[in-house]
C-alpha positions, -999 to +999 in steps of 0.1 A: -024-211-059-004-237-050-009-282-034-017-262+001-037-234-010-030-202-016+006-187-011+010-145-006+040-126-014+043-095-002+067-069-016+073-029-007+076-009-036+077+027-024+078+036+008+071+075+015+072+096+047+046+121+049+048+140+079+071+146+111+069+161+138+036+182+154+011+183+132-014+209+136-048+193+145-077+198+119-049+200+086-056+176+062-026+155+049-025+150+010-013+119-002-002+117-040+018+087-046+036+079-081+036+039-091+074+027-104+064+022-141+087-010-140+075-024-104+039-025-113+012-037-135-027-035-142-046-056-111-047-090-128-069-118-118-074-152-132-083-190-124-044-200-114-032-164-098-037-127-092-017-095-089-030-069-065-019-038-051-023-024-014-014+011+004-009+007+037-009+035+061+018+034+096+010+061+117+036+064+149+026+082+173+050+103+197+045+075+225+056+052+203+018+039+195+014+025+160-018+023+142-023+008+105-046+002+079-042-014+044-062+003+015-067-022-015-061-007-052-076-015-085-051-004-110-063+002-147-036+007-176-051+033-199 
């Protein structure tokens, strides 16, 4: 938090291409993704600030169409 508000930093951590090409319709895709042991922490939330983690998801299409969709995470340190 901050006089205004709220302020959000955004920063990429990993960024992972999946697929190229033509994809045969029907396959599901896997994703497994490994979290940087120094980049990230346990989701943290308190009165003054919070840490939070997001995936999100580009998909280009072959006419150039893009479609997202950001996935929030709950990380846990066990």
């Amino acid at each position: 938090g901050c006089a205004e508000g709220y302020a959000r930093d955004a920063t990429e951590i990993q960024n992972i291409q999946i697929a190229d090409g033509d994809i045969c319709r029907g396959l599901p895709i896997p994703i497994y993704m490994v979290f940087p042991r120094l980049f990230t922490c346990p989701t943290l939330e308190t009165t003054n600030f919070k840490v939070e983690f997001e995936v999100n998801i580009v998909v280009l299409l072959h006419d150039d169409h893009l479609i997202t969709e950001n996935f929030p995470l709950k990380l846990c340190r066990t």
